[in-house]
N, C-alpha and C positions, 0 to 999 in steps of 0.2 A: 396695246399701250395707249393713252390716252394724256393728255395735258391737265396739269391742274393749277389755280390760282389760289396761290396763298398768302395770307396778310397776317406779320406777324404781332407780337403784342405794341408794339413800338409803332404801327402804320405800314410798315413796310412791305410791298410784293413782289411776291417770286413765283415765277412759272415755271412746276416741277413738274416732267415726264415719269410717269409710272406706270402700272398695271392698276392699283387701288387706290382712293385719295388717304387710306393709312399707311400706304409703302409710299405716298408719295411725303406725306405727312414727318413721317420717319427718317426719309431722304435729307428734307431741307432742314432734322435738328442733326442730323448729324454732317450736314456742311456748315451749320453756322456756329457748330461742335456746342450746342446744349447736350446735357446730360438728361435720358429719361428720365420720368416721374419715380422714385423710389417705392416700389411696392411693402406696406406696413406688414412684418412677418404677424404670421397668424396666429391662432392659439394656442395650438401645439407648441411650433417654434420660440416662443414667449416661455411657454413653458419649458420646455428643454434650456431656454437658456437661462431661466431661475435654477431648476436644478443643479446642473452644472456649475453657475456660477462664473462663467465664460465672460460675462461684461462688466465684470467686476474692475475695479481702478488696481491695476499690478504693484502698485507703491506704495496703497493702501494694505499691510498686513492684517489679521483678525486679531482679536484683544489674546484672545489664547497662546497666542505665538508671539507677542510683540512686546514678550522681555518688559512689563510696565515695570517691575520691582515693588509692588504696592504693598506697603505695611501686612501683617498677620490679619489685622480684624478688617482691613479694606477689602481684605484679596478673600476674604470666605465668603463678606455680602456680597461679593463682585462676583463670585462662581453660583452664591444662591440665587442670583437675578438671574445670570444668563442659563441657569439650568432649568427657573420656570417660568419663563416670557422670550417671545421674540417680536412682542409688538412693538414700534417703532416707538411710540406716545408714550408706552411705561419703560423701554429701556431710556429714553429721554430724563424723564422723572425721578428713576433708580437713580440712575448713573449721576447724576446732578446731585442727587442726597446723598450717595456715597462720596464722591467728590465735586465738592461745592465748584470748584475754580475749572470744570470742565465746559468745554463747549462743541456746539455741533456742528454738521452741517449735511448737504447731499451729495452723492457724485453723479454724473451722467446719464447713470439709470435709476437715479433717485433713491438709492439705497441710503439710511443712515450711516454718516461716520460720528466720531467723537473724538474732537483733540484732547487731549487728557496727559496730567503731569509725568515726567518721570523720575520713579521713585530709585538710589539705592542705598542700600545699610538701611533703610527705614528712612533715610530724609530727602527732600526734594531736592534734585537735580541741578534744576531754574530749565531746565530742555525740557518739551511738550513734543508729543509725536499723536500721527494721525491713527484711529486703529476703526475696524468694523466691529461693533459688539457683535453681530449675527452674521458669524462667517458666510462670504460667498458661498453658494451653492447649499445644498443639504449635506451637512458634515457634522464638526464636532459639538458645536452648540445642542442639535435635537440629539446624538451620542447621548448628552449629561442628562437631557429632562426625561428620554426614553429610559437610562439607567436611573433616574431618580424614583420614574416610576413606577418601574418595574422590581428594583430593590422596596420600596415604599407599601407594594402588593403582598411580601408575607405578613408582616408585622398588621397591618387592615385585614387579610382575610384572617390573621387569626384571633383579632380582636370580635368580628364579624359575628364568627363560631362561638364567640366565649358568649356574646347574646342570646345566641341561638339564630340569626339570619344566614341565608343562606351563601354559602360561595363558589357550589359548583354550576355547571350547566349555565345555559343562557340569563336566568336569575340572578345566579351566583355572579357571571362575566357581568351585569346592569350593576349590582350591588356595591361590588367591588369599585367598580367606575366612575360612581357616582359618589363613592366617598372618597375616592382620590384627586378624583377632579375638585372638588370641597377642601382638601389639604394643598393641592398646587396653587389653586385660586388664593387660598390665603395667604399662603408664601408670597406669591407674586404681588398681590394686592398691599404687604407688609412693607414690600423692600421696595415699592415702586411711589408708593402713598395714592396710591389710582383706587379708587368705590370697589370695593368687592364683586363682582359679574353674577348674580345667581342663576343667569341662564347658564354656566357653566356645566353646573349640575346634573341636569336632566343629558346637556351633550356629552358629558363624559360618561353616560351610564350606555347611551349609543354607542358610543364610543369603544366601551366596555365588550359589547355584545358583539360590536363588527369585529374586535381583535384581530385573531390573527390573522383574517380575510385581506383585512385596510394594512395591517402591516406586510403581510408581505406583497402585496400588490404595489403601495411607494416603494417598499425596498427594492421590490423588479425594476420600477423605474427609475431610480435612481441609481440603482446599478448597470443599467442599459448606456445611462446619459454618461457614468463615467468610464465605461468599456467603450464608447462608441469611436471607431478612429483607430489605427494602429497606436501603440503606446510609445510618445513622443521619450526617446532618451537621448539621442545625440544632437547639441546643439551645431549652428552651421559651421564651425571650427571642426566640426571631428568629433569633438571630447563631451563627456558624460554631461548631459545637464547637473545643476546644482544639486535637484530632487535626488534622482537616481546615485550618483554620485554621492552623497550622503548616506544611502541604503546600502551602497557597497562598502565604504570604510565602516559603519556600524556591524558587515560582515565581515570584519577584518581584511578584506582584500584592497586590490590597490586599485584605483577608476584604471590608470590608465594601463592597465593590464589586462583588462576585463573586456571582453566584447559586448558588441550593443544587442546580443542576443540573450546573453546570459544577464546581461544590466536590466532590460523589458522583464525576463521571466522572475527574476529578484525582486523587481518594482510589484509585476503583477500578485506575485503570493503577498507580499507584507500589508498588500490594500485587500487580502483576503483575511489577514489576520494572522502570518504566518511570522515568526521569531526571525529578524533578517540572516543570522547568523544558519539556521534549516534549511531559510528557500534559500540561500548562495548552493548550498550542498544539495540541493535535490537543483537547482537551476542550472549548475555545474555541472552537475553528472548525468543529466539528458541532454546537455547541448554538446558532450563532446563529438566526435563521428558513429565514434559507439556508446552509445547509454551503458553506463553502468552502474550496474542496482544495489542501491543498498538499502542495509537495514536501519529499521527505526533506532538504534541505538546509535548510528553510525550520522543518522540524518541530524537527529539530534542534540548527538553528545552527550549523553547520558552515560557515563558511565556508570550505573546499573544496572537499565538496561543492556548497556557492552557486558559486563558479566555475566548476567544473566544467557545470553546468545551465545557466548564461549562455556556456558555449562552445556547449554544445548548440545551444540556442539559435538563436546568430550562424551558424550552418553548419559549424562547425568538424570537428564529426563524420558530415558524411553531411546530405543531405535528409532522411532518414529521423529521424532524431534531432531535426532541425528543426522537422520538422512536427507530433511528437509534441511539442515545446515549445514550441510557436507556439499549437498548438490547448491546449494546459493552460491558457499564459498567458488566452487568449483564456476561457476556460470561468472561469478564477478571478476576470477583471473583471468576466463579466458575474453571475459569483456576488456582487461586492462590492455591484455597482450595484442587483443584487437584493435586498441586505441596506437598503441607504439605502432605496429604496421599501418593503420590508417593515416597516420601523419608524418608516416615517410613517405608512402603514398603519393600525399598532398605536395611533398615537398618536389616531386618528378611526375604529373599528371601523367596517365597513358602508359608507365613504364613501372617492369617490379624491381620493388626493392633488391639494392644490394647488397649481396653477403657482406659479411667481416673484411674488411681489407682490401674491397673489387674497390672501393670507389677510390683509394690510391694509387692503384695498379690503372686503374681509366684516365686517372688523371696524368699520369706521366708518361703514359703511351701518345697520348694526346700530345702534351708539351713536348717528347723524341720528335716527333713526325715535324713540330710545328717549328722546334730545331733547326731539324734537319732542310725545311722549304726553307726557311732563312739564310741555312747555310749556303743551299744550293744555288740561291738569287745572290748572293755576296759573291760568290766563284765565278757568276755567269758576268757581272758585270765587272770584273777584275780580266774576262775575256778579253769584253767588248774593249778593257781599255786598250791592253796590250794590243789587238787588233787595231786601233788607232792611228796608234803611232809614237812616239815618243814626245816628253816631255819630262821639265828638270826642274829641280827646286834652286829658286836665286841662291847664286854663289853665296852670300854672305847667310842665309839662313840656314844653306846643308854644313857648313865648318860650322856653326853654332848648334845643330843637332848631333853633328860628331863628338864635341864637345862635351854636351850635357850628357848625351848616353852613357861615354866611359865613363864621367864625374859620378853617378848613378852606381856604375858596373864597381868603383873602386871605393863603394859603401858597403864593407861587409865581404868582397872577393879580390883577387890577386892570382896574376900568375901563376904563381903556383897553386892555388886551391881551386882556380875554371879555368887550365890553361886552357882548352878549347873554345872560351866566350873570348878572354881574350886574343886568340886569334881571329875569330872572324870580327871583333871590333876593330884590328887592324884593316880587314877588308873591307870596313866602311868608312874608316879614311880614305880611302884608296878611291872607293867610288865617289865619295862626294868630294873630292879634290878632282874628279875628272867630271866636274861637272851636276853632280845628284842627278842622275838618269833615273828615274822613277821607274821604270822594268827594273834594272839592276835592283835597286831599294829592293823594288818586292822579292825579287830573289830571296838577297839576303837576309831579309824576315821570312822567309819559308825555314831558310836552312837554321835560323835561330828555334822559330816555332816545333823542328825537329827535336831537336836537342831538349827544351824546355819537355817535350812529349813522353819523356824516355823512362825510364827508373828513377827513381827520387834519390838524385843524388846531388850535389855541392853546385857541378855543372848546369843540371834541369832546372837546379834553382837561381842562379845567374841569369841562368837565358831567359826565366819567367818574367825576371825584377828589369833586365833591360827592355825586355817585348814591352812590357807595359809604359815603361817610359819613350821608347819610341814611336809605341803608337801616337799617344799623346800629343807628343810634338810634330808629327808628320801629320796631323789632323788638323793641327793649332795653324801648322804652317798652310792648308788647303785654306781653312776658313778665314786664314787673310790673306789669302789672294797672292801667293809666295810661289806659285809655279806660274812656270814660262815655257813657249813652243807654240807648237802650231794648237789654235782655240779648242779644235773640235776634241784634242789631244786627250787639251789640259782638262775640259769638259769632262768627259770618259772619267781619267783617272779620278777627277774631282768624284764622280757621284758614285765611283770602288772606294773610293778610299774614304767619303763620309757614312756612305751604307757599313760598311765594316764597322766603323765605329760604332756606330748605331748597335749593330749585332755584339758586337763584343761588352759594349754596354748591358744588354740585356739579359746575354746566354752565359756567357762569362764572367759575370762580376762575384769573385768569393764571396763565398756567405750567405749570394743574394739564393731565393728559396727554388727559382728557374735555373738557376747553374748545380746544385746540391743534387735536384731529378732528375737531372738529361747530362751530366757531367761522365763520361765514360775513362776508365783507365784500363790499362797493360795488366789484364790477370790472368797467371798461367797461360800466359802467351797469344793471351786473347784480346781485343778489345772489347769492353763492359760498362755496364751501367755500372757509376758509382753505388749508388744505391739499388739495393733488389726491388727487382718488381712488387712484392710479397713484403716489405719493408718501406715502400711509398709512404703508405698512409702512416705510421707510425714516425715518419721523416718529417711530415706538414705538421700532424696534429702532438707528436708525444707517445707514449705509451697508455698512458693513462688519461680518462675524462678529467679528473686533477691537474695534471698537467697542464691542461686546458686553461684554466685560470690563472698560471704561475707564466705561462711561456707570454711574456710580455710584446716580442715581437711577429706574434701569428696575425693582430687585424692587419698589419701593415703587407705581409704572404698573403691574406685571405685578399685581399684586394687587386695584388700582382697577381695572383693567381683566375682571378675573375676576369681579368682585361683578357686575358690569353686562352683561357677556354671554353670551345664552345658548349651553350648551356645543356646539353646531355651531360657534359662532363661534369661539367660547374654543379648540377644539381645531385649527380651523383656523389660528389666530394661530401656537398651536405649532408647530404644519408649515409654517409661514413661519420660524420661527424655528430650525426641522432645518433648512430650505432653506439658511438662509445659515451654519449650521455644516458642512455637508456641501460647499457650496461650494468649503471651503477643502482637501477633498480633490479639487480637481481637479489632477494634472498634467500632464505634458507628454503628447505626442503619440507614440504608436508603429502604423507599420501605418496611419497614416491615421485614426487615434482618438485620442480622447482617454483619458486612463487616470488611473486611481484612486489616489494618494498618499496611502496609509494614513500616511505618516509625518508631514504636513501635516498633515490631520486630529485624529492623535493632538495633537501640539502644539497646536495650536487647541482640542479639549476641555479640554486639559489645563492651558491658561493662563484659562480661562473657568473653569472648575472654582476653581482655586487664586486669583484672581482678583475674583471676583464671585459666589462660592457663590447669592447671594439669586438670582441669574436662575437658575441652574438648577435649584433647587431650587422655585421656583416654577413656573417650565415647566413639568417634567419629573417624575415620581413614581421615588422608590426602582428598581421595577421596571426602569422607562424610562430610569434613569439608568443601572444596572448594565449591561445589555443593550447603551448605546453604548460605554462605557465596553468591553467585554468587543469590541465592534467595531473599536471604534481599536487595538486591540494586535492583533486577529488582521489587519486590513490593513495596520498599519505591519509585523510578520512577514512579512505577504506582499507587500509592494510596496518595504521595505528590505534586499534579497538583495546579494550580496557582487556588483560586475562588474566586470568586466575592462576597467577603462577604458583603457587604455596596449594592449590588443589584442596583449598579447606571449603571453599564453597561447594563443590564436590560432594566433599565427606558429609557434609551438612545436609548434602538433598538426600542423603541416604537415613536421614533421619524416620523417614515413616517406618521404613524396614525394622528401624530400633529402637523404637517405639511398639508394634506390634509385636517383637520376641517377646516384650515386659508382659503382655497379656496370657502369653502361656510358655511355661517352662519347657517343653519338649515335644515330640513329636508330631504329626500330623499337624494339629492345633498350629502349633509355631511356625510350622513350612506354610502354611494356609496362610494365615495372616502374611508372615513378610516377602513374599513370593505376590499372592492373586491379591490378595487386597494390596495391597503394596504398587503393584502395577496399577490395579483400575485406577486408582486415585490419580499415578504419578504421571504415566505415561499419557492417557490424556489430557490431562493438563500442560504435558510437556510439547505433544505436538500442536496443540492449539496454539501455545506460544510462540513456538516456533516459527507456523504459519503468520501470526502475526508480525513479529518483528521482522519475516525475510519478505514479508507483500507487503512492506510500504511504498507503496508507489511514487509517494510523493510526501513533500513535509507536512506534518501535523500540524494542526493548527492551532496556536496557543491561546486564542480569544475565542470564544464559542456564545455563539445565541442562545435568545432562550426560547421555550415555547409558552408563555405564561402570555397565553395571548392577553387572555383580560387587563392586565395590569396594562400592557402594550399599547393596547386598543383607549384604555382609560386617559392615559398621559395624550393619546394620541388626539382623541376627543376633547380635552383639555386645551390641548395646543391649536385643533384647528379652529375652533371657536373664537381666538383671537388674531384669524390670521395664518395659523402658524401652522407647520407639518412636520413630520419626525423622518429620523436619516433610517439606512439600508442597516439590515444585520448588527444591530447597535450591541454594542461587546456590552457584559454586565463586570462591570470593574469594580462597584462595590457602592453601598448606602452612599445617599447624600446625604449633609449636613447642613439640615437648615435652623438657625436662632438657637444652637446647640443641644437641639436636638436630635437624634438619629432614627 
């Protein structure tokens, strides 16, 4: 270590101990908390973050997206400009001649913007908003010039041919190039009022010949910069970004149903070009636990394609064709049926699913035992009281519970209809006129609670309707503090006689969903479970997954039922409760199976959900929820396919057979044709089909590239000469229209 003097811009010195006078250097900015010197990102990094687009102003939107509303003949010069310039100087000068009252300015990283009117119905506003003419990053601006281009290459190279110049080979990629760069320059130079460039020329004919080398080389790059990064979908709330969330309601589904897995795979396919409504369906059915595969008709929606795949199918095309849609079908139910077990599963880590009806039967074995410990602590401290000692309820409060009891007893019974209630309500005059000796009491609610025990008759019901009213009051009378005697007594009985209540609360309340399971009665001379074991789950949930939706007080069960058991059980109950929503995708029989109706299913979430939100939401977690939900739409896709019920598409592929009988009247001849030619034709063609619609792996994509390098390489050349570069995989959407010409 070594001492150093150092004097800073101000005059001032400080002696920093270090190792080096630049760790000592380093020392004293960060005690006098300067920030080091910012290192200027490089050339790469510069570049990267043009591409991307990354430091563009967030509240600046690009002209394309920012709703201007501009008149008919504003908004075609307005797409002719921005489809052949991205120089700052002529978008300047366009945009100025198309709308005079526009103005500019830069932001941060000096990119142009343009304030500019806003238009609707065709008239101004009096509002102006900010927009970028040359979207952030490489996007949909070179999109248009690259499709201009490239549309703009048949119509040149066949004018080319009509001279006799050449249009193929390296010749052909200059020639081509160099006259479209001569067509863009002008466009551009028209709508900008900027001098013509004739160096364009010669670089578009470069241009021409580098083709598809230069495109797809930016295209890598620029498809690198915006892969680069996991794909941002949830913002810090949880929930969908706006982007992503926008891609999933344009697939019909709902954000907040949707996991941030399936959101990413959705987002990624439609930046590939994929129809949003496909990649939900192929993003959907690889993310569930188990992939399940469908066919291009199935991804798509096509129903043609689905007719087509159910002729397969039926035999229409050959065995070969059958078998391969025999064995799909077969591999996607048993992927479904994979999916139902994998997300019960989920629902009990570490543990296997439960049969039909076990998760009932667990469940109230659970709440007997849990019962039964309650009961057993209520007895044991009604012990401890008696052991105590004695203790009395104040003279004036046990004559006021004699009182109310009988008043109670003589709603509804008499003498002659309980004469046994009313005798032992004589015996509770008797003791609380001797004082309310709290032993006696308990007695004589034992000998009551006997009687309420017994056979359901006149008497059991008296003794039930006073029990209850007694407890009541001899609870009411504890919690104000109404008994007397020796402390440690009254203590005792206090915490027998408020624990009972407690219990009696809980175990014992009619109706309630814990007194229905553990409630036992006098059968055949037995004591029993009110309800059978084997009859639980159908006591909680219903008989039917329908049910489920209609039983209005199962969240408020599904809750009491949570507090009280422990999560083996709790999780089990759930998996009885998958059981009988999964039920409802059972359908019909194919093949001597049964098979999986996503569509049935779906409907049955879907009426539970809109229905009864409190059961599922108790059930089932967020995670849990999304996951089924993301289930029922990939098997109603895969199990609601277009078919040929009427069998006339069928009769139809039998057409070559009957066609070739017309060619000869009778023997050999006619077996020969509608037999062997009949097959060659039909059968491979049926399996090829076959094969393709059950190996789609993934969604098709409904924007495709093209390879017309020259035209590519042309525009491309065109563009860089002022600056300017062309985006990734540019979709060909169709001619531009430039001064009304096409």
């Amino acid at each position: 270590m070594a001492d150093f003097e150092l004097t800073t811009p101000d005059g001032a010195k400080y002696k920093v101990t270090a190792e080096t006078e630049d760790q000592a250097f380093a020392a004293l900015q960060k005690m006098l908390g300067a920030q080091p010197p910012k290192e200027e990102p490089g050339v790469l990094s510069r570049l990267w973050t043009f591409i991307a687009g990354s430091d563009a102003d967030p509240t600046i939107p690009a002209m394309v997206k920012a709703n201007l509303g501009l008149p008919p003949a504003k908004a075609a010069q307005m797409t002719a400009l921005l489809a052949t310039t991205r120089s700052p100087d002529r978008l300047r000068s366009g945009i100025a001649k198309i709308e005079p009252e526009a103005e500019f300015g830069e932001d941060d990283a000096g990119r142009l913007y343009a304030v500019l009117p806003v238009y609707r119905g065709g008239e101004k506003t009096g509002q102006f908003t900010r927009v970028y003419p040359n979207e952030p990053g490489l996007g949909f601006t070179e999109a248009m010039q690259a499709a201009g281009a490239v549309a703009a290459s048949t119509p040149i190279g066949r004018g080319l041919r009509a001279v006799g110049l050449p249009t193929t080979g390296a010749l052909g990629a200059a020639t081509i190039g160099a006259t479209e760069a001569a067509v863009v320059e002008g466009a551009s130079s028209a709508l900008s009022g900027a001098p013509f460039q004739v160096t364009d020329i010669p670089i578009g004919a470069a241009g021409g010949v580098a083709g598809e080398k230069l495109f797809n080389v930016v295209g890598s790059l620029v498809g690198a910069a915006r892969r680069s990064g996991a794909e941002r979908v949830l913002g810090p709330d949880g929930r969908l970004l706006p982007g992503p969330a926008k891609l999933v309601r344009d697939a019909g589904l709902d954000p907040d149903q949707v996991t941030a897995a399936v959101a990413a795979e959705i987002q990624k396919q439609a930046r590939a070009g994929v129809e949003p409504g496909a990649a939900a369906v192929t993003a959907m059915s690889q993310n569930l636990p188990v992939e399940v595969p469908m066919t291009r008709g199935q991804i798509t929606g096509s129903k043609g394609q689905q007719l087509a795949e159910d002729m397969m199918a039926s035999g229409a095309y050959g065995s070969a064709a059958e078998k391969r849609m025999t064995e799909f079908r077969k591999g996607q139910q048993e992927a479904l049926r994979g999916n139902i077990t994998a997300i019960s599963e989920g629902i009990a880590p570490g543990s296997i699913p439960v049969p039909k009806g076990q998760g009932g039967q667990l469940a109230q074995e659970a709440l007997v035992a849990a019962r039964a410990g309650d009961k057993a602590r209520a007895n044991d401290l009604y012990a401890q009281a008696r052991a105590a000692g004695a203790a009395n309820v104040q003279p004036d409060e046990a004559l006021n519970i004699a009182d109310a009891v009988r008043s109670t007893y003589r709603e509804g019974f008499d003498p002659i209809t309980a004469p046994q209630m009313d005798g032992l309500l004589l015996r509770l005059d008797e003791i609380m006129a001797n004082g309310g000796d709290i032993k006696s009491l308990q007695t004589w609610r034992k000998q009551v609670s006997n009687l309420r025990s017994g056979a359901p008759t006149v008497e059991a019901a008296a003794a039930g309707k006073v029990l209850r009213d007694f407890d009541e009051r001899l609870t009411a009378a504890v919690d104000n503090q109404l008994l007397i005697g020796d402390q440690s007594a009254v203590s005792a009985w206090k915490n027998a006689i408020t624990n009972w209540a407690e219990y009696a609360k809980t175990w014992e309340s009619k109706g309630g969903v814990l007194n229905v399971l553990t409630e036992k009665v006098t059968r055949d001379g037995q004591r029993q479970l009110k309800v059978a074991p084997e009859e639980a789950a159908n006591a909680i949930f219903t008989m039917t997954a329908s049910g489920l939706a209609s039983k209005t007080k199962l969240p408020r069960d599904l809750i009491t039922l949570k507090s009280k058991l422990p999560e083996a059980e709790w999780n089990a109950l759930r998996q009885e409760a998958l059981i009988r929503l999964t039920d409802t995708a059972e359908g019909a029989f194919r093949g001597g199976e049964r098979q999986v109706s996503g569509v049935n299913f779906k409907k049955s979430w879907e009426n539970l959900q809109s229905n009864n939100p409190g059961v599922v939401n108790n059930l089932f977690s967020k995670t849990e929820r999304d996951t089924i939900t993301q289930f029922a739409n990939v098997a109603a896709r895969a199990t609601n396919a277009a078919v040929n019920a009427s069998n006339s598409a069928n009769a139809a592929a039998g057409m070559i057979q009957r066609l070739a009988s017309g060619f000869t009247a009778s023997g050999p001849g006619q077996f020969l044709l509608q037999n062997w030619l009949g097959s060659i034709i039909r059968e491979p063609y049926g399996a090829a089909m076959a094969a393709f619609g059950a190996g789609q792996r993934s969604a098709p994509r409904q924007i495709v590239g093209t390879s017309r390098a020259p035209a590519v390489g042309a525009g491309a050349g065109a563009a860089l000469s002022q600056e300017e570069s062309i985006g990734p995989n540019i979709p060909i959407t169709g001619r531009m229209t430039i001064g009304g010409q096409q």
